[in-house]
C-alpha positions as CSV (number, residue, x, y, z in Angstrom):
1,X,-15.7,37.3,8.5
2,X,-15.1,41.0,8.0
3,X,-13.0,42.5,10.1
4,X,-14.7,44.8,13.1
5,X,-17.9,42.9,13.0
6,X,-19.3,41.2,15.8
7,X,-19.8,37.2,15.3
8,X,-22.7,35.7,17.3
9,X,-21.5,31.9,17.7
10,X,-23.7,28.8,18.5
11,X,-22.5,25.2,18.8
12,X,-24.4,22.2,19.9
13,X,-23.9,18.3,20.2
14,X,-25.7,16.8,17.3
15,X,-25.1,13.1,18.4
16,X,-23.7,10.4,19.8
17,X,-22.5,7.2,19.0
18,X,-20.6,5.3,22.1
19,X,-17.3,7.0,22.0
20,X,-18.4,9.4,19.4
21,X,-20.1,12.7,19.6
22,X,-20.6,14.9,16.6
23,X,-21.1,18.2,16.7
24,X,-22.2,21.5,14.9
25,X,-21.7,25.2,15.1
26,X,-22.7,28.0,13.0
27,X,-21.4,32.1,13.4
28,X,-23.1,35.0,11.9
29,X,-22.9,38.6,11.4
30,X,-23.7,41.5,14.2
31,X,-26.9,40.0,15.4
32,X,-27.8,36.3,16.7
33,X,-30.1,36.1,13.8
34,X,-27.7,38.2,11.4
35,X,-26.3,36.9,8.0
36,X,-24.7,33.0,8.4
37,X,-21.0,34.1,7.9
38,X,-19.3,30.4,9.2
39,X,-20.6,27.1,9.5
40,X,-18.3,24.3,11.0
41,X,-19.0,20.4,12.1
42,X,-16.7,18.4,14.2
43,X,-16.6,14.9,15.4
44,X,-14.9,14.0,18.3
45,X,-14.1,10.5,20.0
46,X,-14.5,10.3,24.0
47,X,-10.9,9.1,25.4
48,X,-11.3,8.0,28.9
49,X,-8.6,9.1,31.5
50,X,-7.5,5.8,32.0
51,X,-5.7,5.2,28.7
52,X,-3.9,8.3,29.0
53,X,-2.4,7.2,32.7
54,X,-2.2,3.2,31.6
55,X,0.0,4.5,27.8
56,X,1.9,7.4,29.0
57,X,5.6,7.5,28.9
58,X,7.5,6.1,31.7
59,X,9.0,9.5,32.6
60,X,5.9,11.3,32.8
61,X,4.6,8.7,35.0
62,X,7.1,9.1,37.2
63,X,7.5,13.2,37.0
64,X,3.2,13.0,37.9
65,X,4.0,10.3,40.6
66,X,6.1,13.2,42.3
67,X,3.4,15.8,41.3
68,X,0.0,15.1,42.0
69,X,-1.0,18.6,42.3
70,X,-1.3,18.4,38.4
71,X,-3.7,16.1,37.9
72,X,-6.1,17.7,40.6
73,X,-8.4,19.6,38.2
74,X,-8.7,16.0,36.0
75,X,-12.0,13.9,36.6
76,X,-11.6,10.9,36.3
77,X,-15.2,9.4,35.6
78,X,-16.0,12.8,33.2
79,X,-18.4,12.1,30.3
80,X,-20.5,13.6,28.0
81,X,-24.6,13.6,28.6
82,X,-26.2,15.5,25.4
């Protein structure tokens, strides 16, 4: 992308798959309909909250036990609807 142009970028969720969700996103140049300058695709695998808190070292455990305020912007039940 040259440098001191503007890049218009839009992404969307292609699909999913249970735990997968593929996605796509493409950039281009000055205008949203301007030259295609980027074009990316990315898969990415839902990990629920839970295995995070049920595999996590026993010291973090026990450093979150004593600070809950951490975990207050984390929802529990979050998933993806495309």
């Amino acid at each position: 992308v040259p440098m001191g142009s503007t890049l218009h970028i839009t992404a969307e969720i292609t699909g999913q798959v249970n735990r997968k969700v593929y996605t796509s996103a493409e950039g281009r140049l000055d205008l949203p309909d301007g030259p295609l300058a980027v074009r990316a695709s990315a898969l990415y695998v839902i990990v629920p909250m839970n295995h995070f808190m049920t595999n996590a070292p026993k010291e973090y455990l026990a450093y979150i036990s004593k600070h809950p305020e951490l975990l207050a912007f984390v929802e529990p039940d979050f998933e993806i609807n495309p």
